[in-house]
C-alpha positions as CSV (number, residue, x, y, z in Angstrom):
1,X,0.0,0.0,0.0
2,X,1.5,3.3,-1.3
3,X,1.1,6.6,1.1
4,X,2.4,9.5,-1.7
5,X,4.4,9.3,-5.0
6,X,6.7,12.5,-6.3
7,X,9.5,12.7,-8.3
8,X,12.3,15.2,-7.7
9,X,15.0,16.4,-9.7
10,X,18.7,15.9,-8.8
11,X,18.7,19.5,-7.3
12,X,15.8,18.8,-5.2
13,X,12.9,20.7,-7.3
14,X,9.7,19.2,-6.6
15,X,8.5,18.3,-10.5
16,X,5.6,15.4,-9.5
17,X,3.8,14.8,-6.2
18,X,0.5,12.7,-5.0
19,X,-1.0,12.1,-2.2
20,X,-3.3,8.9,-2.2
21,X,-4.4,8.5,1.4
22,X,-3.1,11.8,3.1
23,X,-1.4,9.7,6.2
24,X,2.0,11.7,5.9
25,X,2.9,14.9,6.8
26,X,3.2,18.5,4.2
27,X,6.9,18.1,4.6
28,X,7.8,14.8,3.8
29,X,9.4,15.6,0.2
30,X,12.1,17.8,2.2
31,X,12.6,15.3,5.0
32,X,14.0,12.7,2.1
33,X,15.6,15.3,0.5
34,X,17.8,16.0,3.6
35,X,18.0,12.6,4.5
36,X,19.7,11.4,1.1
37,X,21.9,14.5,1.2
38,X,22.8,14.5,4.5
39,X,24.9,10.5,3.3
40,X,28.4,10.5,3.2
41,X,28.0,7.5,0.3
42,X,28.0,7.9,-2.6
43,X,25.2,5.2,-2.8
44,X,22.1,6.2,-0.3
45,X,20.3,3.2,0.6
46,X,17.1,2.6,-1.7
47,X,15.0,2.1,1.9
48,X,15.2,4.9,4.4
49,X,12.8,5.1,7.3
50,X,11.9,8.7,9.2
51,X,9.4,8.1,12.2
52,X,6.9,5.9,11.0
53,X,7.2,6.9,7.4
54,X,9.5,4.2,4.6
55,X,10.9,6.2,1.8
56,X,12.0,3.8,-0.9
57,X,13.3,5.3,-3.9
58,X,15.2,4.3,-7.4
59,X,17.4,7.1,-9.8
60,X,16.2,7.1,-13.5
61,X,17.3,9.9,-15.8
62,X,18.5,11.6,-13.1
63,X,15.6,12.2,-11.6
64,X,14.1,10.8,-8.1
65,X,11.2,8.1,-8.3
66,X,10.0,8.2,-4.4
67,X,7.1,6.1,-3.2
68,X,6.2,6.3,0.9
69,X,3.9,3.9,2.9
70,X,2.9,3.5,6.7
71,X,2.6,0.1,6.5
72,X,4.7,-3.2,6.2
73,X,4.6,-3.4,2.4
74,X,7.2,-5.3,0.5
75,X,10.3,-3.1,-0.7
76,X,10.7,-5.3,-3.6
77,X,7.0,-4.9,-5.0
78,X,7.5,-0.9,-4.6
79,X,10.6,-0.7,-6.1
80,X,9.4,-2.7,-9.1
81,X,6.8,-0.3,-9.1
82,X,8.5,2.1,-9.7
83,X,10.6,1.2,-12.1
84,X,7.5,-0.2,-14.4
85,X,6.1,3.8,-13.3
86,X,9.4,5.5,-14.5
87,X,9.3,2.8,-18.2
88,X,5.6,3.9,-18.6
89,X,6.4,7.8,-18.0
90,X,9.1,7.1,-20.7
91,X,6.9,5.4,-23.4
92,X,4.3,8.2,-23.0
93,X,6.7,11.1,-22.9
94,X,9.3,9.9,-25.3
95,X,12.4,10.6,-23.1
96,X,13.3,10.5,-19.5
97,X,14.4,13.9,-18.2
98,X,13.3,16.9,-15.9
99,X,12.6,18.7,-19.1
100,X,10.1,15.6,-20.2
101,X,8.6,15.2,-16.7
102,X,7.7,19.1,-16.6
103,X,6.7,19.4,-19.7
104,X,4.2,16.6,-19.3
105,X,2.6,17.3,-16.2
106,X,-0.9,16.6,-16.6
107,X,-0.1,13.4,-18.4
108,X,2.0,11.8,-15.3
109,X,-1.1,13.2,-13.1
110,X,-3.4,11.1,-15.2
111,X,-0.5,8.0,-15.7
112,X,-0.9,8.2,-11.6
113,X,-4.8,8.3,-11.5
114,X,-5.1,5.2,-13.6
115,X,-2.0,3.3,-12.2
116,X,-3.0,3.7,-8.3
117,X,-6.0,3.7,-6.6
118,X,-6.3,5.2,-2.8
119,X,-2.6,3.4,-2.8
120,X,-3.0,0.0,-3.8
121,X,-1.4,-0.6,-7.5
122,X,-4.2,-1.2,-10.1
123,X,-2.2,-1.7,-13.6
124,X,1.3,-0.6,-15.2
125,X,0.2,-2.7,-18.7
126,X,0.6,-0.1,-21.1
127,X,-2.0,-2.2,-23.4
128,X,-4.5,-1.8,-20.7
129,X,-3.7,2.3,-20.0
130,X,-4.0,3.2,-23.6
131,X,-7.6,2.7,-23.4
132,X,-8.0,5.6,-20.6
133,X,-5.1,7.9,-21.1
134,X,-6.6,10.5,-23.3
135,X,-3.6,13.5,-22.9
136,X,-1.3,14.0,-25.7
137,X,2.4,13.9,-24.9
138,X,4.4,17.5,-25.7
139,X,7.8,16.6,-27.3
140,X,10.4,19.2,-27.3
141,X,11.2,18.7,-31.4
142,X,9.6,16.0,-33.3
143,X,11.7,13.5,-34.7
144,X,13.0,13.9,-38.6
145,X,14.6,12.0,-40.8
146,X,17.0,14.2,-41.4
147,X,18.8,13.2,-38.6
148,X,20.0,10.2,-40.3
149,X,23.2,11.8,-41.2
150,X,26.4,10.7,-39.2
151,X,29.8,12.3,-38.7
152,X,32.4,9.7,-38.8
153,X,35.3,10.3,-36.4
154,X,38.8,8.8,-35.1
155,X,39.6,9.2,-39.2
156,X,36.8,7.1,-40.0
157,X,34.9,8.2,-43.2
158,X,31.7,10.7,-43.1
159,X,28.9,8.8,-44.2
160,X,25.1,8.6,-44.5
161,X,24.2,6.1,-41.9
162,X,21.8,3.0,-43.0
163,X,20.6,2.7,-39.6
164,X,18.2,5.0,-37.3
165,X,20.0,6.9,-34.7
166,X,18.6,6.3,-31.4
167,X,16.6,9.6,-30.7
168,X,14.5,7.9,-33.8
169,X,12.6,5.6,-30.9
170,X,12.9,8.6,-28.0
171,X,9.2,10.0,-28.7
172,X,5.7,9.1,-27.5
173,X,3.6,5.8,-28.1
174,X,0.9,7.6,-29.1
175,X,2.4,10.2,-30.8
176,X,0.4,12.0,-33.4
177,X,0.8,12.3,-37.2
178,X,2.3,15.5,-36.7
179,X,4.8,14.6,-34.2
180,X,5.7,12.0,-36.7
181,X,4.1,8.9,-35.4
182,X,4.0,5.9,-37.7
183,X,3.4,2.5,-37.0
184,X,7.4,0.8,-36.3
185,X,9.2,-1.3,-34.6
186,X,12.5,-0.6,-32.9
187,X,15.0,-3.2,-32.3
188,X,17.7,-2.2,-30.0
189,X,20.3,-4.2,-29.0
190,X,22.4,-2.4,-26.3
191,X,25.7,-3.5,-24.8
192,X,27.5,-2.1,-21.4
193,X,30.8,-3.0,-21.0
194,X,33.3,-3.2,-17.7
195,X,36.7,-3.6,-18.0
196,X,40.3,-3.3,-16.0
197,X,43.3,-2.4,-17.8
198,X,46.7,-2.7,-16.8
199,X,49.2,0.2,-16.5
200,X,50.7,-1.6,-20.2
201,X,47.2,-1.2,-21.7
202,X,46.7,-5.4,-21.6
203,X,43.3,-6.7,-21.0
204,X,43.0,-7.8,-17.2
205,X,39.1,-8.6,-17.0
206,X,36.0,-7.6,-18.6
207,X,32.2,-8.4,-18.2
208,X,29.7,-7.7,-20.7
209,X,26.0,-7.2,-19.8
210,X,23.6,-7.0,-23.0
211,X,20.0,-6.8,-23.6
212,X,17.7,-6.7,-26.7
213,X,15.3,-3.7,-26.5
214,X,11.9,-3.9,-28.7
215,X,10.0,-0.5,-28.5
216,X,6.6,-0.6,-30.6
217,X,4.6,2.2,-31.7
218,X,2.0,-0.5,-33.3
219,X,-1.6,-0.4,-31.2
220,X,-2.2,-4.3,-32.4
221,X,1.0,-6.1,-32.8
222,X,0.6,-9.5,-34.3
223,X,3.3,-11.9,-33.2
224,X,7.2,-11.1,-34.1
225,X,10.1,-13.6,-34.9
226,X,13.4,-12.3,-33.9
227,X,16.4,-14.6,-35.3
228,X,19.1,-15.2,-33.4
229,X,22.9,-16.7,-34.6
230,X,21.9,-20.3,-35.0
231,X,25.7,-20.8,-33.7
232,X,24.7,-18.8,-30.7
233,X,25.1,-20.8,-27.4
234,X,25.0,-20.4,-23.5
235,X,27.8,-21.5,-21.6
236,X,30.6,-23.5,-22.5
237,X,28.9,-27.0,-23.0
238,X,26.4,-25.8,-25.5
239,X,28.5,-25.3,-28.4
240,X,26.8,-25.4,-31.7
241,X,27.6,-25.5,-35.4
242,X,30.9,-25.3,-37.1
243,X,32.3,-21.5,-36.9
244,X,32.9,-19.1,-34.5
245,X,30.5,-19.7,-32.0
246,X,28.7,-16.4,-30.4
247,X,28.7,-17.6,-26.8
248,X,27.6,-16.2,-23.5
249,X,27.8,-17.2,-20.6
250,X,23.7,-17.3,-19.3
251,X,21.0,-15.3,-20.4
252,X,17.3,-14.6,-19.4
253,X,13.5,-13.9,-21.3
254,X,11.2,-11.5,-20.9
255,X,7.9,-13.8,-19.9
256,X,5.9,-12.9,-22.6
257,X,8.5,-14.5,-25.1
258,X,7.8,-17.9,-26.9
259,X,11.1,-20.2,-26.8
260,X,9.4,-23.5,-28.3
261,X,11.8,-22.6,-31.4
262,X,15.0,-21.1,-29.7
263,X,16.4,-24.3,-29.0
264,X,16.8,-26.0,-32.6
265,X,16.6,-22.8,-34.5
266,X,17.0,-20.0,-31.9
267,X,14.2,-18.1,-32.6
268,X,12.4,-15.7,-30.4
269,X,8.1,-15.2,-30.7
270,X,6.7,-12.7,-29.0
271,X,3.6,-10.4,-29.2
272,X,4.6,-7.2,-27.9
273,X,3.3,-4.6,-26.2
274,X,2.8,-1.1,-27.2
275,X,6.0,1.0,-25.5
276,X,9.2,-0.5,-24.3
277,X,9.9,-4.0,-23.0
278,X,13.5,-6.1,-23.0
279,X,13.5,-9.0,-24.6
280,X,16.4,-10.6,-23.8
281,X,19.3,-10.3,-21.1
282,X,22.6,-12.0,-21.5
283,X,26.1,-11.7,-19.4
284,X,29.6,-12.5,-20.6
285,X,32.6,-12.8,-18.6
286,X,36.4,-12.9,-19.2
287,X,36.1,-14.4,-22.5
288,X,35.6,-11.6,-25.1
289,X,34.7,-12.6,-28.7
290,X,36.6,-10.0,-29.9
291,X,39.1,-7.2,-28.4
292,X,37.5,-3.8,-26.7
293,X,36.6,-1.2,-28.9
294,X,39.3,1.2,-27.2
295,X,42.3,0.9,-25.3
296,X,43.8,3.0,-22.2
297,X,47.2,3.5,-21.5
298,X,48.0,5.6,-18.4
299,X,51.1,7.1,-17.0
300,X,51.4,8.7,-13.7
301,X,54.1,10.8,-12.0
302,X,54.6,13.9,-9.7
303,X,56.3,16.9,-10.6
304,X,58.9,19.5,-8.2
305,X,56.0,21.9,-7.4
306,X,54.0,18.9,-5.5
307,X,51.2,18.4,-8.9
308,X,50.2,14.5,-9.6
309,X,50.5,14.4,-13.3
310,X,48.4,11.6,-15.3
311,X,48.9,11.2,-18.9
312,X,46.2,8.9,-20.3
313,X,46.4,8.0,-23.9
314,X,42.8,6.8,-25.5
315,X,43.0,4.7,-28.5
316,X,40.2,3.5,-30.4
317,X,40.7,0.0,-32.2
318,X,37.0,0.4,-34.3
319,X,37.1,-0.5,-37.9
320,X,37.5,2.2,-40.0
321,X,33.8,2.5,-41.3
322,X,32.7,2.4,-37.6
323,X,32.2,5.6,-35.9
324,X,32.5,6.3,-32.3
325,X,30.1,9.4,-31.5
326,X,29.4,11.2,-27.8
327,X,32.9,9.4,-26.4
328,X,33.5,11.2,-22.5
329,X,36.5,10.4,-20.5
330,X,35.7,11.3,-16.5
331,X,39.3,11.4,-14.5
332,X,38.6,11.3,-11.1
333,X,41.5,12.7,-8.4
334,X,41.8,12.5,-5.1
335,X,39.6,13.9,-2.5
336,X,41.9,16.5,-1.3
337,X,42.9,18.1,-4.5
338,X,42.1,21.7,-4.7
339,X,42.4,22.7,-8.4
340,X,43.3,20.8,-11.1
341,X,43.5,21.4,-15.3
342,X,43.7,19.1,-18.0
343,X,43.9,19.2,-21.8
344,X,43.5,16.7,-24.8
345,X,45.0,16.3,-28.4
346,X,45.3,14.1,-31.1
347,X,48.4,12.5,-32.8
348,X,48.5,11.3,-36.3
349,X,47.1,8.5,-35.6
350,X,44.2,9.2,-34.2
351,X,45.0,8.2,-30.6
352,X,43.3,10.8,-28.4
353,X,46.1,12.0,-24.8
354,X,44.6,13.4,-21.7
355,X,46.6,15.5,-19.8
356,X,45.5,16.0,-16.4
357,X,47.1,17.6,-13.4
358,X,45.8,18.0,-9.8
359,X,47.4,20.2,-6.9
360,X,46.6,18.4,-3.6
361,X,46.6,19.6,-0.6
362,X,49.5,18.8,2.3
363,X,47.4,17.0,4.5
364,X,46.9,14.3,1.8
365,X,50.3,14.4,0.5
């Protein structure tokens, strides 16, 4: 049973709030706020408790999803909640931000009205909401295909790009005609990837979490086959066919997908849902199919006037019709630094150095 629901910004602004059973006090949005301020961590705990009030509490798109209740609910439940509240904002809104989230106000107010009911959860089946959700999303700038182009960089070749970038799937399920809806089907397949270099730039270890993303603007989808490599096997004694294998080491399903086919001709079938929904989760460990896409080599030393100097050189092993767009680099320095600068070039070639240089102070010297 759910007390109130708001949703702050990372600054604290109050963007979304709803009280369903008026048990809590006026001031409970500032009492979380100081309370996952007030942490040392860097981490707060998702549960925090304040008199007889539970705050629990994800991050998505930099935003705060808070949900409070009185009584001795399950965390889990909530928190899944919430993260099915913050998918459902995104399908209807297009994107995830405090720009999306203010601009789309009254639609989050009716999202709420239909989801909860005096606090007990009613529905998050986007199939089911579309039938009472009757306020139109407001998108910042439809989407165009114009955006197609692509800027090749790291000396790779400028080129029109075959494939829809991925603010093509970023706007509302039931976008209008003149925010350029149109019945599709987006198939993502998204990669995040971990890994620990040595000071010599070797490989030491790497994980590899993946998931495959389907995101329907259809109202009635019939069902959908999605082929997989038919050499593609889980763990090490499942190794199929003749070539390179595309091995992982386990992998889950979505519940709605089929899987009487995946095991002789690994096929998915699945009926989707209007909005967003992973398909398919998959983890790899250690044994990569195929070297990183970049390499770091890093070099540290300290000068005369007391200044830790780290040279990091970035080099990016991509084919050269692959292009590597929005790359960041974050250096973090030591806690008791009190100014630092850095710089970056490029050398012939294409291997990107970071200079950085942080004055510390003498207490951590």
């Amino acid at each position: 049973m759910i007390s109130q629901v708001f949703i702050l910004s990372s600054k604290g602004d109050h963007l979304i709030y709803k009280d369903f059973r008026g048990e809590a006090e006026s001031n409970v949005v500032s009492v979380f706020y100081e309370k996952v301020t007030a942490l040392t961590g860097d981490q707060p705990p998702v549960v925090m408790t304040h008199k007889d009030l539970h705050f629990i509490h994800i991050r998505q798109g930099g935003l705060y999803w808070v949900a409070t209740t009185t009584a001795d609910s399950s965390p889990f439940t909530i928190i899944e909640f919430l993260n099915r509240l913050s998918s459902l904002v995104k399908d209807y809104c297009g994107s995830l931000s405090e720009k999306s989230v203010q601009m789309n106000f009254a639609l989050i107010y009716e999202l709420l009205d239909e989801v909860v009911d005096y606090g007990y959860i009613q529905t998050t089946s986007s199939d089911v909401l579309k039938n009472f959700i009757q306020t139109e999303a407001v998108t910042s700038r439809p989407f165009s295909l114009f955006d197609l182009s692509n800027v090749g960089l790291f000396g790779a070749e400028t080129q029109q790009s075959k494939v829809a970038p991925s603010s093509a799937a970023t706007r509302p399920i039931q976008s209008s005609r003149e925010q350029g809806g149109k019945s599709e089907i987006f198939v993502d397949v998204i990669e995040r990837m971990s890994v620990v270099l040595g000071s010599n730039g070797v490989l030491m270890k790497a994980d590899v979490e993946g998931e495959i993303r389907v995101k329907c603007y259809m109202p009635s989808c019939s069902e959908m086959r999605i082929g997989l490599n038919e050499e593609f096997s889980i763990g090490k004694s499942q190794l199929r066919g003749y070539g390179a294998a595309v091995r992982v080491d386990e992998c889950s399903f979505h519940q709605a997908v089929k899987l009487d086919e995946f095991d002789t001709h690994r096929i998915l079938r699945l009926c989707p849902s209007q909005g967003e929904q992973t398909v398919m989760q998959y983890q790899l460990a250690d044994d990569l199919p195929s070297a990183p896409p970049f390499r770091l080599f890093s070099t540290i030393e300290r000068d005369s006037g007391g200044r830790l100097l780290m040279y990091l050189k970035l080099r990016c092993d991509l084919p050269p019709k692959s292009a590597a767009i929005n790359v960041s680099s974050t250096i973090p320095v030591p806690k008791g630094s009190v100014s630092s600068s850095q710089g970056a070039e490029t050398d012939w070639k294409g291997c990107l150095f970071f200079v950085s240089g942080a004055q510390q102070s003498r207490s951590e010297r």
